[in-house]
C-alpha positions as semicolon CSV with decimal commas, in nm:
position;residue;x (nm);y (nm);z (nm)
1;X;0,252;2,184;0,723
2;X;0,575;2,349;0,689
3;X;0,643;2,490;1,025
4;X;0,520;2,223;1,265
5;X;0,728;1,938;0,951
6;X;1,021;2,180;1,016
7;X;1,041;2,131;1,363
8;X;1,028;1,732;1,315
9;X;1,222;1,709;1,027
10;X;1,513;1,354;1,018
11;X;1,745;1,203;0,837
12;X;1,750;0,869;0,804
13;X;1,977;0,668;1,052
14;X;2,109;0,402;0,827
15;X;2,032;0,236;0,500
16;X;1,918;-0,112;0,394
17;X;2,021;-0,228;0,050
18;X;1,752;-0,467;-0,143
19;X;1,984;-0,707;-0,303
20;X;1,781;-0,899;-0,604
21;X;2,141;-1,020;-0,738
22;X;2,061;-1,220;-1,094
23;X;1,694;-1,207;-1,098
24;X;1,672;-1,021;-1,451
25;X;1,302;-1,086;-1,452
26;X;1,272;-0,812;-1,244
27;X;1,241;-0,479;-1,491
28;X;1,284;-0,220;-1,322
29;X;1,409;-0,119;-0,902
30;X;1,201;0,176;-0,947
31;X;0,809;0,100;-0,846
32;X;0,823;-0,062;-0,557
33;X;0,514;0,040;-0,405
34;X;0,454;-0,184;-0,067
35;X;0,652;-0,358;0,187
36;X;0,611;-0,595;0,515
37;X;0,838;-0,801;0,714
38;X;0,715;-1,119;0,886
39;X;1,061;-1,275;1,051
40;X;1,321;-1,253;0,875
41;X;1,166;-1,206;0,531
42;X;1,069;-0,930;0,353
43;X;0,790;-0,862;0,139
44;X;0,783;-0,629;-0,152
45;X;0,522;-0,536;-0,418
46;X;0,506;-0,315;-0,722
47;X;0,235;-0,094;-0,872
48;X;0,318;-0,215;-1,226
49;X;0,331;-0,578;-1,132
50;X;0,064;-0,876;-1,041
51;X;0,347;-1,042;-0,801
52;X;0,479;-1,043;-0,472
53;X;0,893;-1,056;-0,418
54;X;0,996;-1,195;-0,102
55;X;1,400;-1,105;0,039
56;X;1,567;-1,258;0,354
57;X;1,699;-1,043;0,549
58;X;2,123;-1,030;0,652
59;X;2,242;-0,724;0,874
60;X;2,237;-0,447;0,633
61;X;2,100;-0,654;0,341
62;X;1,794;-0,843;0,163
63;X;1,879;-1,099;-0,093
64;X;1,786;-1,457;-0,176
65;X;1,557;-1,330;-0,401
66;X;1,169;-1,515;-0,411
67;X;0,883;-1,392;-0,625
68;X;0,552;-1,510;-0,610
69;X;0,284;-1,473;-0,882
70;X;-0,048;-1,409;-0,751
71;X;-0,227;-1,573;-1,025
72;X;-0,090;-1,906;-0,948
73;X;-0,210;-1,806;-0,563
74;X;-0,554;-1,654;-0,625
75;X;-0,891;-1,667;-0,858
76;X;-0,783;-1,369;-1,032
77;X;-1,046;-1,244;-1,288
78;X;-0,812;-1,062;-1,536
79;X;-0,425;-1,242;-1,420
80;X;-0,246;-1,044;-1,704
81;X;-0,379;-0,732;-1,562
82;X;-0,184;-0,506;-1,359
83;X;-0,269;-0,553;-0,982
84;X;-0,122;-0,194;-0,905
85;X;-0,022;-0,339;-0,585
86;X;-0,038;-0,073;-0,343
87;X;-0,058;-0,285;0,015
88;X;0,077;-0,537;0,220
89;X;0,004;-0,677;0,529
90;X;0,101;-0,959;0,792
91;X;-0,122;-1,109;1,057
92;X;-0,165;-1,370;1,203
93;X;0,000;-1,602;1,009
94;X;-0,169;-1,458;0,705
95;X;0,003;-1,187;0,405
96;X;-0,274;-0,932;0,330
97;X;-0,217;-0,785;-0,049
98;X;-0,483;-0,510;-0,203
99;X;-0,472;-0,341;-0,506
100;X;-0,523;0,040;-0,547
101;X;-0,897;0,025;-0,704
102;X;-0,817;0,331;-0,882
103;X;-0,878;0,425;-1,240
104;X;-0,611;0,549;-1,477
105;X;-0,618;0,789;-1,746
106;X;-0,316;0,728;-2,043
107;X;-0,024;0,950;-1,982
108;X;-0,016;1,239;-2,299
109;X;0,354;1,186;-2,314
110;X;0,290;0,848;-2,434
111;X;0,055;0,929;-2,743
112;X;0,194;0,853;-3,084
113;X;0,284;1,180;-3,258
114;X;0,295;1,562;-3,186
115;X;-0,081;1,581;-3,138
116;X;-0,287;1,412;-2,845
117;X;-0,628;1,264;-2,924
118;X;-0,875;1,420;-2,632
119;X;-1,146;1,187;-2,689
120;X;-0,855;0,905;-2,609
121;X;-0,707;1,143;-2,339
122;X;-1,098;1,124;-2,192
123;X;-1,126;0,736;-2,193
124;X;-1,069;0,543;-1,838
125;X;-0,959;0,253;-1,812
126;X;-1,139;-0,023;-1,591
127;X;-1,053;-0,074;-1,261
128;X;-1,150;-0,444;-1,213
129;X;-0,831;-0,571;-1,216
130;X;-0,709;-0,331;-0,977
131;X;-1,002;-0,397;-0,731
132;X;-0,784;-0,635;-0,527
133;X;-0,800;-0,760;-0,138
134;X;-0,677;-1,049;-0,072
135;X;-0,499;-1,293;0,212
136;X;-0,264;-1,541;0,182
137;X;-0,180;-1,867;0,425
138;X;0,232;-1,803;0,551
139;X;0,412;-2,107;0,584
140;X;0,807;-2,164;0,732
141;X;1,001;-2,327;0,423
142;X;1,372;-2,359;0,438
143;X;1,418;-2,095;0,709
144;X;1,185;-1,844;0,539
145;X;0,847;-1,722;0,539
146;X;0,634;-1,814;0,195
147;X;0,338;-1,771;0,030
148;X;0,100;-2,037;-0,033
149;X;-0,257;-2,102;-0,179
150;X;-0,355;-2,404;0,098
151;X;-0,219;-2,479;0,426
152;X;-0,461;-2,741;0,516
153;X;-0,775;-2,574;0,659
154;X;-0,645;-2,210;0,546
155;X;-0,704;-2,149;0,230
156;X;-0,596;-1,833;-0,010
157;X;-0,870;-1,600;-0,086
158;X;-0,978;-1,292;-0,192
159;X;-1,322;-1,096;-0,253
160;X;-1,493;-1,197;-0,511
161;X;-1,400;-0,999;-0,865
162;X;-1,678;-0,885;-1,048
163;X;-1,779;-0,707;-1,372
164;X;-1,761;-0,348;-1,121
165;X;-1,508;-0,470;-0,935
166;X;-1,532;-0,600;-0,538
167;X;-1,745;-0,558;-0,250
168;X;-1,504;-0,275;-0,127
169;X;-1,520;-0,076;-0,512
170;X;-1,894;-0,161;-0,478
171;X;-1,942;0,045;-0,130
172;X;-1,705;0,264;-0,250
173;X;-1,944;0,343;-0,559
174;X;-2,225;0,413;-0,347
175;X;-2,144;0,643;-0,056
176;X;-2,277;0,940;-0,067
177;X;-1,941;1,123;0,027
178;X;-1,695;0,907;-0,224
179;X;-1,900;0,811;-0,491
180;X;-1,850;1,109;-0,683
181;X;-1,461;1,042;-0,694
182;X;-1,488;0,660;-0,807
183;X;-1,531;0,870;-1,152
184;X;-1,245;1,000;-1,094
185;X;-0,855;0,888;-1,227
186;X;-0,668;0,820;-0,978
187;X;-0,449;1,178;-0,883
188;X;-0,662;1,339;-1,024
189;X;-0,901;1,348;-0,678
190;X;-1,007;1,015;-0,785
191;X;-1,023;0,712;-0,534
192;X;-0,673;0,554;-0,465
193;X;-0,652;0,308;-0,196
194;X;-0,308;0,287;-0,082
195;X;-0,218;0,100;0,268
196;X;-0,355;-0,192;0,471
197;X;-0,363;-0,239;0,842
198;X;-0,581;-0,566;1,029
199;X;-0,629;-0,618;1,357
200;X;-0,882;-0,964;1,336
201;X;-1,138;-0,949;1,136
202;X;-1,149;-0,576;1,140
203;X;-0,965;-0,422;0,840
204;X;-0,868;-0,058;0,751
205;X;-0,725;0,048;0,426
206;X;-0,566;0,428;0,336
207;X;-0,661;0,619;0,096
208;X;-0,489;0,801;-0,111
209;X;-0,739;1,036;-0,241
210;X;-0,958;1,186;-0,220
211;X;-0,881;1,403;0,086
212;X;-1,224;1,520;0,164
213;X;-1,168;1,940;0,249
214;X;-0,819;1,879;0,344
215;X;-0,903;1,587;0,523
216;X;-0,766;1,176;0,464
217;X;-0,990;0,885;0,437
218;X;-0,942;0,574;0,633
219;X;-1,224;0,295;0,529
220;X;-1,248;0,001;0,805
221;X;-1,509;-0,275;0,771
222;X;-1,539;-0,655;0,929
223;X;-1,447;-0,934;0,721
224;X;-1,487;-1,350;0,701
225;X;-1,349;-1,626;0,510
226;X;-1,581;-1,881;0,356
227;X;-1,439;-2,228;0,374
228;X;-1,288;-2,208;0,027
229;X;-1,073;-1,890;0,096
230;X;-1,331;-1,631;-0,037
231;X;-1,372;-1,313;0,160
232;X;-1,676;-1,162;0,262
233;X;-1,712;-0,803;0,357
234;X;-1,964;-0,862;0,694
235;X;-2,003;-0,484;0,774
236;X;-2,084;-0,194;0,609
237;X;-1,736;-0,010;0,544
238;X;-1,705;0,290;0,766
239;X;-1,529;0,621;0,670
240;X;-1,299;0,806;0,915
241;X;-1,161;1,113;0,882
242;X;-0,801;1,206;0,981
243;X;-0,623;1,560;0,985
244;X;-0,304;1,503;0,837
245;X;-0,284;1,832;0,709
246;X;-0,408;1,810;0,368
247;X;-0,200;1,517;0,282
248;X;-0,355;1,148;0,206
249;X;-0,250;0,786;0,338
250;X;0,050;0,628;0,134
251;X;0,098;0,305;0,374
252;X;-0,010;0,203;0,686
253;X;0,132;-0,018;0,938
254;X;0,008;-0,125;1,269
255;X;0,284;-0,136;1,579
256;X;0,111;-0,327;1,883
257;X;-0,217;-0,095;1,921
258;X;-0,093;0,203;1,707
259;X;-0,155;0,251;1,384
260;X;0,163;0,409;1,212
261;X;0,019;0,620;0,884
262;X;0,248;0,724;0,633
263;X;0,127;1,043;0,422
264;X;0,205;1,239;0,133
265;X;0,075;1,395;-0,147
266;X;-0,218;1,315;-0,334
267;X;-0,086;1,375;-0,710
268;X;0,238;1,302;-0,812
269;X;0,406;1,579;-0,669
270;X;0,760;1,571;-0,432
271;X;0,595;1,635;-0,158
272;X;0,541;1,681;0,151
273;X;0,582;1,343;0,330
274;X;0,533;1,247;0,685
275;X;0,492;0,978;0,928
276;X;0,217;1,026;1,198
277;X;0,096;0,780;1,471
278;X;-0,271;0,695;1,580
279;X;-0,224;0,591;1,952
280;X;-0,498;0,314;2,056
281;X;-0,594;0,294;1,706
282;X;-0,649;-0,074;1,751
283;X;-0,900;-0,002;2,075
284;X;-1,064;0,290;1,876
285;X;-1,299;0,098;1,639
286;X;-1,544;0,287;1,440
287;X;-1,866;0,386;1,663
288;X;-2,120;0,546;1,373
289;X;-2,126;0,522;1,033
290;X;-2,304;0,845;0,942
291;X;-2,190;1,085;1,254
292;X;-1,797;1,068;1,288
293;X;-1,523;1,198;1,507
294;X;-1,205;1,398;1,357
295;X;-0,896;1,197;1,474
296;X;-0,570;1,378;1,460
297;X;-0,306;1,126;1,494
298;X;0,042;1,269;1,594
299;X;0,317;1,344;1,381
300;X;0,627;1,184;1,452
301;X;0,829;1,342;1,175
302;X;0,889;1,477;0,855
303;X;1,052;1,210;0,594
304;X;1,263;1,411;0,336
305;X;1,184;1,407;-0,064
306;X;1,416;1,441;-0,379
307;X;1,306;1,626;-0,695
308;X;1,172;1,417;-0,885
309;X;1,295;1,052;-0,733
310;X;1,267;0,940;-0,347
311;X;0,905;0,925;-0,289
312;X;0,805;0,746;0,002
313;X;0,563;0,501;-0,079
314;X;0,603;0,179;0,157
315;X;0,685;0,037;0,532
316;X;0,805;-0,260;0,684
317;X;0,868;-0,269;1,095
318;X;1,256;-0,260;1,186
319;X;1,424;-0,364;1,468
320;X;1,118;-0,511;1,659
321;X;0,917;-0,197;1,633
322;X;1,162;0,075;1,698
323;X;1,286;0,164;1,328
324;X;1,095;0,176;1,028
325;X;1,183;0,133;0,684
326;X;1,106;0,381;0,441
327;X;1,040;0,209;0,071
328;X;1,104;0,451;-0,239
329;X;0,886;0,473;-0,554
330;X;1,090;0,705;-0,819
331;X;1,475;0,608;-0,607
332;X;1,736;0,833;-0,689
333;X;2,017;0,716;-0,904
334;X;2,246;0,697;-0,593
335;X;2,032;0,421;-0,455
336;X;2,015;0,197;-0,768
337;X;2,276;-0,014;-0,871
338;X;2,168;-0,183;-1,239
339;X;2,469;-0,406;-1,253
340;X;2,397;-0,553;-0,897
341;X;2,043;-0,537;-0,938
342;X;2,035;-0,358;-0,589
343;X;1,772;-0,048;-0,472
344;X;1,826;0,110;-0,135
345;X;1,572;0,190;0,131
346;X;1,631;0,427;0,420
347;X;1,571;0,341;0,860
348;X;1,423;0,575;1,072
349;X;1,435;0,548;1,430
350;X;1,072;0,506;1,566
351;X;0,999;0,776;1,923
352;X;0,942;0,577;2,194
């Protein structure tokens, strides 16, 4: 990657300061993990939360602070599990949230003592709670954009959680290609959906890992509402493979017909990150589900990385679709201010 990133490499134009003023509920400015903007609101979601925070936007700034918990929203089957929110989504008058459907491993720096138990070390957790997709009725309240579980006929729902997860964790299980990875902690090669895009009923979501010989995953399928809310998965998901040069899918976002696909590493390293754009994306629906194409969707441009902070991880559409903003997981210290409960994130003009 590094000679063709070189030659698009940036710097942001302009920053955008995430104001959550007294909200001390808020733990940490440091996981944010998914963004959207419907209007002049702003949705954000964390990896180590079950909630969405909405921010209205004000020139250079996001305050007025909103959170939303999604068990109040949804029939979560575990609510004081951690979502790992890793997605978010507006159309059509609907917020799209999924979770990363990943499984997790505990971190060795965390065991008690000098000496790390292996048989622990070896033991997954369960991804149920994490096997998340899920829409949510938007309604105009006091000038902004919220949330809701019923706006009459449109109801909040979600697919069904069960004891191996969703429909999508189900298929998931069972291909051929991926199966062997839903074994798998999440960077570690395991399965990590990261990034939602709809366009109708047809949905795509990123993932993450695996990258399949140097090569990312997107997963599309067709999906329905029942009259209660609950989704139903009405096709069998499709896998597409994308050359984004041996990175995976962070966040996607869909600009008109394009399909905007931010990409990075697959582990937790710095980096690489870049932003690439699938033209026609939205006319290009999958055409076989066992004999593919290779799409190589253009890159636009190299976003820069810190050592061991600024990790791009989320998007939300600027400017009516000609900037971007660039979310951090990990933000440097320079971006966070504790005392103002504020976290910068970075604009990027968009190529025409």
């Amino acid at each position: 990657m590094a000679t063709r990133a070189k030659e698009k490499r940036v710097k942001p134009v302009g920053r955008v300061t995430l104001r959550f003023g007294g909200d001390k509920k808020r733990k940490a400015l440091s996981n944010f993990s998914a963004g959207t903007r419907v209007g002049e609101s702003v949705f954000l979601a964390a990896d180590e939360h079950a909630d969405i925070d909405r921010l209205t936007i004000a020139g250079q700034e996001c305050g007025e602070p909103a959170r939303f918990e999604l068990a109040d929203l949804l029939p979560l089957a575990d609510p004081e599990e951690e979502a790992d929110l890793e997605g978010l989504a507006a159309d059509e008058g609907w917020l799209w949230v999924l979770g990363s459907h990943a499984r997790t491993r505990a971190k060795p720096e965390k065991a008690e003592g000098e000496c790390i138990d292996l048989a622990a070390l070896a033991d997954l957790n369960d991804t149920r709670a994490r096997c998340l997709l899920a829409r949510l009725p938007l309604v105009r309240e006091d000038g902004c954009w919220t949330p809701v579980k019923q706006d009459g006929d449109r109801r909040a729902g979600m697919l069904r959680q069960g004891k191996k997860g969703n429909a999508v964790a189900k298929a998931l299980a069972n291909d051929p290609l991926v199966g062997p990875f839903t074994e798998l902690p999440a960077k570690e090669g395991g399965v990590d959906v990261e990034g939602i895009a709809v366009c109708g009923d047809r949905v795509a979501l990123g993932m993450r890992g695996p990258v399949i010989a140097g090569h990312a995953l997107l997963i599309e399928f067709a999906i329905k509402a029942k009259k209660s809310g609950e989704l139903k998965v009405t096709q069998d998901p499709v896998f597409r493979l994308m050359a984004l040069q041996g990175l995976g899918v962070r966040d996607l976002k869909r600009v008109g017909d394009d399909l905007l696909i931010l990409a990075g590493p697959t582990t937790g390293l710095d980096g690489p990150c870049a932003l690439y754009r699938w033209r026609g994306w939205a006319n290009d629906p999958p055409r076989d589900a066992k004999q593919v194409r290779l799409h190589r969707p253009e890159m636009l441009f190299e976003i820069p990385v810190g050592r061991g902070c600024d990790h791009p991880e989320g998007l939300a559409l600027w400017n009516g679709g000609s900037q971007i903003l660039v979310i951090y997981d990990s933000p440097a210290p320079d971006r966070i201010d504790v005392d103002a409960r504020t976290v910068a994130a970075d604009l990027f003009n968009l190529p025409s």
